[in-house]
GUMAR-232608 format. One record per residue: residue number from 1; residue in one letter; x, y, z of N, C-alpha, C in turn. Coordinates in pm, whole numbers, plus 50000, padded with zeros to 5 digits. Layout:
REM residues N
+------+------+-------+-------+-------+-------+-------+-------+-------+-------+-------+
! resi ! resn !   nc1 !   nc2 !   nc3 !  cac1 !  cac2 !  cac3 !   cc1 !   cc2 !   cc3 !
+------+------+-------+-------+-------+-------+-------+-------+-------+-------+-------+
!  NUM !    a !     X !     Y !     Z !     X !     Y !     Z !     X !     Y !     Z !
...
+------+------+-------+-------+-------+-------+-------+-------+-------+-------+-------+
***
This chain:
REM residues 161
+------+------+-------+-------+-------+-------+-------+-------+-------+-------+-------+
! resi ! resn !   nc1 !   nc2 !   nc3 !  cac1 !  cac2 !  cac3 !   cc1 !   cc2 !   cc3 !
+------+------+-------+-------+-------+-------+-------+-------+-------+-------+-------+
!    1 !    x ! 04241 ! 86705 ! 20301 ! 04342 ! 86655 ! 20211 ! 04455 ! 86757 ! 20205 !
!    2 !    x ! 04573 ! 86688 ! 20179 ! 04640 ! 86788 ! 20178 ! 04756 ! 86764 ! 20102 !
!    3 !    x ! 04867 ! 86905 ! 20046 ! 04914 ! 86906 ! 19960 ! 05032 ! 86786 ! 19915 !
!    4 !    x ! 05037 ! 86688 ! 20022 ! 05149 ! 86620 ! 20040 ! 05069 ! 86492 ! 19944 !
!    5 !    x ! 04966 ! 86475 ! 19932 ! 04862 ! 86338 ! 19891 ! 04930 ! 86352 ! 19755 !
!    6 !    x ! 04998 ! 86346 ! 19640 ! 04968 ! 86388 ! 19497 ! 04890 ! 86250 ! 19444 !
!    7 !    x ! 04872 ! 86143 ! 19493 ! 04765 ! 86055 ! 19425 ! 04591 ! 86079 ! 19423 !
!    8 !    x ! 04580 ! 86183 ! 19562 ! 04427 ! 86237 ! 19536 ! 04438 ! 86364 ! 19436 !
!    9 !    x ! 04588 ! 86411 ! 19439 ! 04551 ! 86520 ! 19312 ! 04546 ! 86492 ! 19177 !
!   10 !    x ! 04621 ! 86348 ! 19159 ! 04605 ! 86248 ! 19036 ! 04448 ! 86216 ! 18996 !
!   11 !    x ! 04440 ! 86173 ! 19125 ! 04283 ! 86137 ! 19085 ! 04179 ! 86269 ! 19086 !
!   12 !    x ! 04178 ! 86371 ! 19128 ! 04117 ! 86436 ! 19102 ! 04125 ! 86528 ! 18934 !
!   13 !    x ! 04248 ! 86524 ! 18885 ! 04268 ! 86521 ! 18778 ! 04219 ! 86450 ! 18665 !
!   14 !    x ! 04251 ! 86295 ! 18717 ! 04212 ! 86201 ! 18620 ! 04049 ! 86237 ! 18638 !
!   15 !    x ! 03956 ! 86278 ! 18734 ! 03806 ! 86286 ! 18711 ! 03777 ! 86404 ! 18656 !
!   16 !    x ! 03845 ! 86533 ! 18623 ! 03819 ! 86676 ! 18548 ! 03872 ! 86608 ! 18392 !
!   17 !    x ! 03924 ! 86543 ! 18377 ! 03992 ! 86464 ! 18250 ! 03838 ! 86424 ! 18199 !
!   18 !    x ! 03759 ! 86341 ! 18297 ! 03664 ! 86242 ! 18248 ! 03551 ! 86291 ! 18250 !
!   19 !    x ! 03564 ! 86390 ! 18326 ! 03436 ! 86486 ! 18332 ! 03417 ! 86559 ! 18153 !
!   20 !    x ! 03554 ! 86619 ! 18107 ! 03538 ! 86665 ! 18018 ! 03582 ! 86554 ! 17926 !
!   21 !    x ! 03611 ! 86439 ! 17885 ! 03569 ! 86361 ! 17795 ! 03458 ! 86340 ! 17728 !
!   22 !    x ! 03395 ! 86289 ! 17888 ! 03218 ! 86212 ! 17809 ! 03138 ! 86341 ! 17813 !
!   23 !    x ! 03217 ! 86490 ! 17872 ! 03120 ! 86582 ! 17851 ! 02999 ! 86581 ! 17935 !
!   24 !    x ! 03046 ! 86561 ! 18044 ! 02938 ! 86541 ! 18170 ! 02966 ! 86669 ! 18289 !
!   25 !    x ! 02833 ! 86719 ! 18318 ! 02816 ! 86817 ! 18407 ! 02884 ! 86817 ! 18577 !
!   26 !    x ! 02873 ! 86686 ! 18615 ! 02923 ! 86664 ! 18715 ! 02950 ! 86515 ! 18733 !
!   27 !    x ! 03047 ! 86479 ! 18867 ! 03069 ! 86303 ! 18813 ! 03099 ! 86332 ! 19021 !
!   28 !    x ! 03095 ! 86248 ! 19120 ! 03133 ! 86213 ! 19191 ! 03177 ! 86078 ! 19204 !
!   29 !    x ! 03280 ! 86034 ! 19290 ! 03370 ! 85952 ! 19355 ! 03347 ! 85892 ! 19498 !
!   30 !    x ! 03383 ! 85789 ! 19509 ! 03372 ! 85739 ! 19666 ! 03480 ! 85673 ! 19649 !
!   31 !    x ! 03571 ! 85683 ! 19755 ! 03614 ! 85547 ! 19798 ! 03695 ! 85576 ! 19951 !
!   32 !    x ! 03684 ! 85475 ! 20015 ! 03762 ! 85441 ! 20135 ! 03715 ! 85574 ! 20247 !
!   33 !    x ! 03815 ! 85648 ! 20270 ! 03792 ! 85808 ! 20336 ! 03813 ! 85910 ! 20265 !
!   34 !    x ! 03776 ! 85901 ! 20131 ! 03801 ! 86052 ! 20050 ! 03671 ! 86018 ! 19957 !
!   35 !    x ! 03611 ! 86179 ! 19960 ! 03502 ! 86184 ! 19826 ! 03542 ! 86278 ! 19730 !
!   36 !    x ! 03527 ! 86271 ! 19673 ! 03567 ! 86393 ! 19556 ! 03434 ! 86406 ! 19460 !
!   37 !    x ! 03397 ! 86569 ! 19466 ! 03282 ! 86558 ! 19353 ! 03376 ! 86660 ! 19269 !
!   38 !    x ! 03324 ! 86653 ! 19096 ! 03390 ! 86755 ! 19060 ! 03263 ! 86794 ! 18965 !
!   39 !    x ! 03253 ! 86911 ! 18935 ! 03122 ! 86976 ! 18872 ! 03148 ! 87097 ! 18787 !
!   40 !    x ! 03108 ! 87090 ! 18684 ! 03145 ! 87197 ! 18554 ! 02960 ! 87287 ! 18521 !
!   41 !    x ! 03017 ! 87384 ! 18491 ! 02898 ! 87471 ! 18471 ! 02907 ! 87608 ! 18358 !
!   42 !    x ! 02844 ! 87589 ! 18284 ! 02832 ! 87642 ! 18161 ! 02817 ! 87802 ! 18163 !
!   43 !    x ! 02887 ! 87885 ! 18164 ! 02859 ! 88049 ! 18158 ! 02878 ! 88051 ! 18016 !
!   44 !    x ! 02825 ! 88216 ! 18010 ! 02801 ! 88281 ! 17842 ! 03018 ! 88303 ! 17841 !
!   45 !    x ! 03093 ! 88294 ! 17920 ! 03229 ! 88297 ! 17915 ! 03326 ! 88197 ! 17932 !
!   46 !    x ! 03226 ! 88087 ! 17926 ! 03351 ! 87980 ! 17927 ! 03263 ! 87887 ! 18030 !
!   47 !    x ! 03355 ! 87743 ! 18050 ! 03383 ! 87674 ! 18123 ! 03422 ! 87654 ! 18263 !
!   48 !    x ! 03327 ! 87649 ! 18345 ! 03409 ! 87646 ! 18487 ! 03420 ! 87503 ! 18526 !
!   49 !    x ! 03551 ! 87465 ! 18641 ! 03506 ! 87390 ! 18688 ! 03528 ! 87369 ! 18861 !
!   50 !    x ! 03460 ! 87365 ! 18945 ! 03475 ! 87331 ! 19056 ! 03504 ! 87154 ! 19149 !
!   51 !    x ! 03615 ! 87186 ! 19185 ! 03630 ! 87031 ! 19285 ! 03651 ! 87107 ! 19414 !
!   52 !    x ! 03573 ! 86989 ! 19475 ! 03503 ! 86960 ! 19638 ! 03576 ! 86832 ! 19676 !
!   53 !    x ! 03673 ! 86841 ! 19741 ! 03750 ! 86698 ! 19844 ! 03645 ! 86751 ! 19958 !
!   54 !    x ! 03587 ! 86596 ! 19989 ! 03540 ! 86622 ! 20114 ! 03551 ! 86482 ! 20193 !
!   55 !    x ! 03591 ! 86436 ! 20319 ! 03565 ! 86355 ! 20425 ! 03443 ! 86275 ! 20374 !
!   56 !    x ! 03450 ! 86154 ! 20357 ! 03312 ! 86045 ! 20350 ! 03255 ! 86030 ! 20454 !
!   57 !    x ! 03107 ! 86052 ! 20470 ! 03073 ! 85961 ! 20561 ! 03072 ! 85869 ! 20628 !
!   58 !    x ! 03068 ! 85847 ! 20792 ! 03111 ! 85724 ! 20863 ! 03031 ! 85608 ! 20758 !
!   59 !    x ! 02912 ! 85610 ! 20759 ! 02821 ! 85492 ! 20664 ! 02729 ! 85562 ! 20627 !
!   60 !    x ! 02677 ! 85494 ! 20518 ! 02590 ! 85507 ! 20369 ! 02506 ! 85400 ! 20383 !
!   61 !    x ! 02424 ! 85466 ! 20358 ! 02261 ! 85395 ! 20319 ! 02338 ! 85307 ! 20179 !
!   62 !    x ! 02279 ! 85167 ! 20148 ! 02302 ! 85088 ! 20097 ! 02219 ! 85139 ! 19968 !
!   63 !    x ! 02296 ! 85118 ! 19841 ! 02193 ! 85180 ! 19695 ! 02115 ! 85045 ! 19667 !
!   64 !    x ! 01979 ! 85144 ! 19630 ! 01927 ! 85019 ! 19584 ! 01893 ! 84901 ! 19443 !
!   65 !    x ! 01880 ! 84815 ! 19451 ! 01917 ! 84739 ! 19415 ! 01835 ! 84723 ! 19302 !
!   66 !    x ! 01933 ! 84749 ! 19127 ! 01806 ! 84716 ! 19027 ! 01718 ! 84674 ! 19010 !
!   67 !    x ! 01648 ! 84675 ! 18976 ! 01488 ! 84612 ! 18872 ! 01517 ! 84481 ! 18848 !
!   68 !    x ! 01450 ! 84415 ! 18820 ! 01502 ! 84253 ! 18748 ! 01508 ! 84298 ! 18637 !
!   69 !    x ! 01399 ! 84362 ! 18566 ! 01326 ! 84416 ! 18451 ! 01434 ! 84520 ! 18362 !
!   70 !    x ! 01583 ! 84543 ! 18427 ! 01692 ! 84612 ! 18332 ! 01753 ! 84541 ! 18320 !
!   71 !    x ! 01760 ! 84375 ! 18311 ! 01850 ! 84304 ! 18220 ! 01764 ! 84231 ! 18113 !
!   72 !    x ! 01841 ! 84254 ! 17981 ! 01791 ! 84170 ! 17876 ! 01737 ! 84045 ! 17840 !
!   73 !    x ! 01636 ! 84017 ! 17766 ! 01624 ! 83917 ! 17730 ! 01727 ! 83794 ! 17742 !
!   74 !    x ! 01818 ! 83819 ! 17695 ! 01984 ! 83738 ! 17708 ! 02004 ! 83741 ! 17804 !
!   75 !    x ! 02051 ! 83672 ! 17911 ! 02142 ! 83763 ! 18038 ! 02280 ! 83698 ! 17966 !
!   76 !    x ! 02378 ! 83752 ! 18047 ! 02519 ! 83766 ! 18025 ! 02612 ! 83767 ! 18159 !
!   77 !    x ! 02740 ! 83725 ! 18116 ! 02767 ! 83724 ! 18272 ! 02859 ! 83868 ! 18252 !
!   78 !    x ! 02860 ! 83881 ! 18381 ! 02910 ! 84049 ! 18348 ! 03066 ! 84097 ! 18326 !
!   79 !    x ! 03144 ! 83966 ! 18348 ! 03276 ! 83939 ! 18282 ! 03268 ! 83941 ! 18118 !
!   80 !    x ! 03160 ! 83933 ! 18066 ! 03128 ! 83929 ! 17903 ! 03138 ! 84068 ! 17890 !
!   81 !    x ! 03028 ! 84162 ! 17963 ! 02988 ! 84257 ! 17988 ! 03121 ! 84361 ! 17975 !
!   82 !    x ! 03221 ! 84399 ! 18060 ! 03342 ! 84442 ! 18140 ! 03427 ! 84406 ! 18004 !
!   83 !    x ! 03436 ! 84326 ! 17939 ! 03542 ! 84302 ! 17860 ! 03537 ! 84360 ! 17729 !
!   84 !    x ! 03368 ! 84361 ! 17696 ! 03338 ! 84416 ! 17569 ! 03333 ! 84566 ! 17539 !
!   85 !    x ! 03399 ! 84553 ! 17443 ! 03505 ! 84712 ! 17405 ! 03338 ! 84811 ! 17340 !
!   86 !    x ! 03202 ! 84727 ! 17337 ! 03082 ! 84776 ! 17302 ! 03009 ! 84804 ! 17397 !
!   87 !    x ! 03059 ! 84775 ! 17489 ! 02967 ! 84778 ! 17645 ! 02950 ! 84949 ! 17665 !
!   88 !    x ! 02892 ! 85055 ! 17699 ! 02873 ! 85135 ! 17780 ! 02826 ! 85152 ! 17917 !
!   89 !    x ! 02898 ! 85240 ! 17979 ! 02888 ! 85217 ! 18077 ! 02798 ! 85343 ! 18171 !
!   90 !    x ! 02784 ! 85377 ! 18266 ! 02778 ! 85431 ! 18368 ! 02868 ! 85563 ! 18419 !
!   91 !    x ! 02865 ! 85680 ! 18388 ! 02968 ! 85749 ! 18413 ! 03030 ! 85804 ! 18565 !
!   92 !    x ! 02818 ! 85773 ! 18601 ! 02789 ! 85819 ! 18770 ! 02693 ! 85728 ! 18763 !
!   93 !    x ! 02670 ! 85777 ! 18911 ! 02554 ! 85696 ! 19024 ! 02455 ! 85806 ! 18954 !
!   94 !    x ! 02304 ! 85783 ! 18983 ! 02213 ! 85812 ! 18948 ! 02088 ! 85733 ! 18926 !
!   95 !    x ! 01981 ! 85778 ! 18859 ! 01897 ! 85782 ! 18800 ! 01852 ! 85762 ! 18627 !
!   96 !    x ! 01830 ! 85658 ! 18559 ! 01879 ! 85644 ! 18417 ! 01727 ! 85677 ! 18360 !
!   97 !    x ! 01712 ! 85752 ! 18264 ! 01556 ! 85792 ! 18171 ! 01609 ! 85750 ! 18072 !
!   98 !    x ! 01531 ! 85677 ! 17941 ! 01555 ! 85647 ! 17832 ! 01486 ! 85705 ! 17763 !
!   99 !    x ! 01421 ! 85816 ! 17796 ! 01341 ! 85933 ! 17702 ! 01380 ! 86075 ! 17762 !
!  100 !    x ! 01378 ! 86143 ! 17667 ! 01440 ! 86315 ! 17708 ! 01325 ! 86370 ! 17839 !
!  101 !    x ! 01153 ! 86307 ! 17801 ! 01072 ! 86309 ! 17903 ! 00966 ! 86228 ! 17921 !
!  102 !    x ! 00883 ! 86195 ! 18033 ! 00771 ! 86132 ! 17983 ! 00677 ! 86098 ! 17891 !
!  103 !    x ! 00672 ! 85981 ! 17828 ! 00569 ! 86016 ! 17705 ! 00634 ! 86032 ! 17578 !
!  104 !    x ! 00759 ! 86052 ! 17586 ! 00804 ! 86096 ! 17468 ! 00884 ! 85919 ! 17423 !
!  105 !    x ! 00889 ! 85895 ! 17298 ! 00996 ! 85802 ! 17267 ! 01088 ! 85776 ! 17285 !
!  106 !    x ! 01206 ! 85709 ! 17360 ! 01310 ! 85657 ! 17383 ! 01399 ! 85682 ! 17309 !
!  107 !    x ! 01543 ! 85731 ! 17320 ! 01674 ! 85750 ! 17262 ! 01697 ! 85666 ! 17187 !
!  108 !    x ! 01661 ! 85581 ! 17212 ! 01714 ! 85439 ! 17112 ! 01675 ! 85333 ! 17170 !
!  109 !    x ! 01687 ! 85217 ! 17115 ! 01589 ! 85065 ! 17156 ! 01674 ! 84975 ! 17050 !
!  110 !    x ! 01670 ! 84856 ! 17123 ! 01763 ! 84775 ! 17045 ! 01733 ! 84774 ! 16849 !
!  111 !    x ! 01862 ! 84778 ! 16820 ! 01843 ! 84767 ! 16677 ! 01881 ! 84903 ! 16598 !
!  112 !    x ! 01884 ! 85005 ! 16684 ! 01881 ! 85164 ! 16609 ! 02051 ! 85179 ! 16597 !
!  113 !    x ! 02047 ! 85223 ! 16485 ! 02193 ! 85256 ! 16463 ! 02229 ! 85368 ! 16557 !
!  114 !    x ! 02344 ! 85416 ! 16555 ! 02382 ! 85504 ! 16613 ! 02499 ! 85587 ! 16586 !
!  115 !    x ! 02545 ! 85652 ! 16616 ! 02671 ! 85777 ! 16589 ! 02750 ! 85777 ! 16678 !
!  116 !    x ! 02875 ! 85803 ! 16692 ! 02970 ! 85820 ! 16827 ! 02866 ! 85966 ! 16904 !
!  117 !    x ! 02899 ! 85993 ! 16990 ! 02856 ! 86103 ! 17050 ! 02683 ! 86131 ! 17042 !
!  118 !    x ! 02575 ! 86060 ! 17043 ! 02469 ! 86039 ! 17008 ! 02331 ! 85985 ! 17162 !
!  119 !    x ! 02298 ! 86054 ! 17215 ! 02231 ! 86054 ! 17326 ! 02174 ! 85908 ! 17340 !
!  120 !    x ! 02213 ! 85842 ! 17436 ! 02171 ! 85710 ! 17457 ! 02062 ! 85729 ! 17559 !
!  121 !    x ! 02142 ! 85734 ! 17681 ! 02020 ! 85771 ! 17792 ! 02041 ! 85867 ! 17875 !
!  122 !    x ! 01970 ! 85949 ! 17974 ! 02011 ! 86028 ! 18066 ! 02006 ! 85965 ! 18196 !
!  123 !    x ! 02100 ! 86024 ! 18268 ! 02131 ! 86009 ! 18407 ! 02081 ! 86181 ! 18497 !
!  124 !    x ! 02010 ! 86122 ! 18587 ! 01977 ! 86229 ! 18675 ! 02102 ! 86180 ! 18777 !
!  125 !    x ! 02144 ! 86292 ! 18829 ! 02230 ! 86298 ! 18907 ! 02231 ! 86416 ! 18983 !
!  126 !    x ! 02178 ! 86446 ! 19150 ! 02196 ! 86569 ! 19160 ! 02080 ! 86667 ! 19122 !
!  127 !    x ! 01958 ! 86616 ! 19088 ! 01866 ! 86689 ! 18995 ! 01900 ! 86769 ! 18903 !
!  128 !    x ! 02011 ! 86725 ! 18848 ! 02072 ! 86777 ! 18709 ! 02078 ! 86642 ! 18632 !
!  129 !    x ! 02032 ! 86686 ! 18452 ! 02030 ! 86555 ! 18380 ! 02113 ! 86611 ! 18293 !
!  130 !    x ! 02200 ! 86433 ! 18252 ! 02379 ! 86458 ! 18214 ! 02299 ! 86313 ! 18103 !
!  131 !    x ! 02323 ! 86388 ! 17944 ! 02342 ! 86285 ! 17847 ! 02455 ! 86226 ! 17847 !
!  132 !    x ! 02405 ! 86081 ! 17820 ! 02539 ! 85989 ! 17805 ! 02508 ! 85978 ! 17686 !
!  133 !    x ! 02639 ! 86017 ! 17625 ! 02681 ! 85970 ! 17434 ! 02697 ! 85822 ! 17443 !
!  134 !    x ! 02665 ! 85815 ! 17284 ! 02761 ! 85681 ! 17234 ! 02903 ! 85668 ! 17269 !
!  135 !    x ! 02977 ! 85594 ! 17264 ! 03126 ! 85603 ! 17292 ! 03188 ! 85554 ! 17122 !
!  136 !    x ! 03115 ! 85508 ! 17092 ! 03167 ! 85438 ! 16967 ! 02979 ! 85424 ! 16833 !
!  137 !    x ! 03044 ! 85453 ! 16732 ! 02920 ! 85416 ! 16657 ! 02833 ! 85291 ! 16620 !
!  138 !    x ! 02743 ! 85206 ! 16588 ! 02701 ! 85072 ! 16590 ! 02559 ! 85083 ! 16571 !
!  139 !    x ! 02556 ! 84986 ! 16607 ! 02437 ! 84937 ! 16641 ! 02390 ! 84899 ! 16788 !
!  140 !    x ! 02277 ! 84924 ! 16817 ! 02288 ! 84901 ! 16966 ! 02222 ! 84764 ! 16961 !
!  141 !    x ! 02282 ! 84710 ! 17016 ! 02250 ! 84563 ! 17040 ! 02158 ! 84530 ! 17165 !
!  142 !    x ! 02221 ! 84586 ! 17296 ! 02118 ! 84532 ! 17421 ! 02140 ! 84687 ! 17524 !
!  143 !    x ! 02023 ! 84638 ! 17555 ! 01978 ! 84788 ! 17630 ! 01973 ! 84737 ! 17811 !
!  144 !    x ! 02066 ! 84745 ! 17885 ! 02082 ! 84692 ! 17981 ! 02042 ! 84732 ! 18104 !
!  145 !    x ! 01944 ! 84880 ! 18075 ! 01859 ! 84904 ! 18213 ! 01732 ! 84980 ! 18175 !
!  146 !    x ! 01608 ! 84955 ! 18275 ! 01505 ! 84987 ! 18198 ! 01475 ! 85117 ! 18313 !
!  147 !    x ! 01367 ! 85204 ! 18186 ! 01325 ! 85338 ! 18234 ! 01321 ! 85369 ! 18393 !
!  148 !    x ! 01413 ! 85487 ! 18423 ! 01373 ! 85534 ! 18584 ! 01417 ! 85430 ! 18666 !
!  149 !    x ! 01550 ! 85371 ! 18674 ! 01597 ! 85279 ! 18728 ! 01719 ! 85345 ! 18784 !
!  150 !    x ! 01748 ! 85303 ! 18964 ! 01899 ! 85365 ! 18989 ! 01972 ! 85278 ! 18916 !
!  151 !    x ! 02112 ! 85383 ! 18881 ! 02223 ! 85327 ! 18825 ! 02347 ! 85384 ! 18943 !
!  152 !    x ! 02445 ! 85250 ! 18891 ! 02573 ! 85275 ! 18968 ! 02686 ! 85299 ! 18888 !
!  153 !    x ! 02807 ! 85393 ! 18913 ! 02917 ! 85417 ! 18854 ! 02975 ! 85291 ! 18796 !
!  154 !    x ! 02975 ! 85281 ! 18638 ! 03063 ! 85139 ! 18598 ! 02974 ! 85075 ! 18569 !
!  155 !    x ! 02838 ! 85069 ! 18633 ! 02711 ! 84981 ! 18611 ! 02686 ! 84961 ! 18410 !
!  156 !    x ! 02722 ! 84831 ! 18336 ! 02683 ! 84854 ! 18210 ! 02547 ! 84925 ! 18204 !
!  157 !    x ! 02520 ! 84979 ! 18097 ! 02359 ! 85060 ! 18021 ! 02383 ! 84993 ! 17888 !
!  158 !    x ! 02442 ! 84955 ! 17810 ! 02363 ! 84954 ! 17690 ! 02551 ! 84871 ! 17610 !
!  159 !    x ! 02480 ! 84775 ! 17505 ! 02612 ! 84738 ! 17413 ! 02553 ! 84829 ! 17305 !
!  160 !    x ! 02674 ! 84859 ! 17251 ! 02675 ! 84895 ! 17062 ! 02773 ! 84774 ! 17001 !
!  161 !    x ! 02710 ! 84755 ! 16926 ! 02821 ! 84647 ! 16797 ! 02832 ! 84709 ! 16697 !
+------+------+-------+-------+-------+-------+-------+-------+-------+-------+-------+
***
């Protein structure tokens, strides 16, 4: 990449923006012929953060393909989904746990109130696990993927009302 692109430096911006919004450790990107990972790491002095532009691969193994068993009771069409300002989403690709660990109780399950900023589920990503907050406070209404399931960037996880 190079210095002449300023829309990959936009976008790499706009993802250190989003990285430190939802407060996530690391977030990667795909598209077309550019990857961008960008990754933050916690010292006793601060905040770092590192971005990696790198060349995509010619082809990618195809991700696989949810559970039946992470959509709700309800289904919904996912234009419902996308529109609703309660929807959460997906920050990265990954791995989704709905408990901090095995055995232990779940973050939340339909019906539990909740707080803005309030651990919904984790995403393994990277063998690093990145809490996803609430985005908004509510109630959680539908829980849209079930334990140890891949997730995709954008992929809904969960409404709050």
């Amino acid at each position: 990449m190079s210095k002449d692109e300023p829309a990959d430096q936009a976008l790499i911006r706009a993802i250190a923006e989003l990285l430190n919004e939802q407060n996530l450790a690391e977030i990667e990107i795909e598209r077309e012929d550019l990857r961008v990972r960008v990754t933050r790491s916690y010292a006793s002095t601060g905040v770092q953060q590192v971005m990696v532009p790198a060349a995509a691969p010619a082809q990618m193994a195809a991700p696989a393909a949810p559970a039946a068993a992470a959509t709700s009771a309800t289904p919904a069409k996912s234009d419902d989904l996308a529109s609703n300002p309660g929807t959460l989403t997906s920050p990265m690709v990954g791995t989704a746990y709905l408990s901090p660990e095995p055995g232990k109780p779940a973050f939340v399950a339909v019906g539990t109130r909740v707080t803005e900023g309030q651990t919904i589920v984790i995403i393994e990503a990277m063998k690093t696990m990145n809490q996803i907050p609430a985005h908004k406070s509510g109630t959680v209404t539908r829980l849209l993927v079930a334990d140890a399931t891949p997730v995709e960037y954008g992929q809904p996880l969960a409404v709050i009302e």
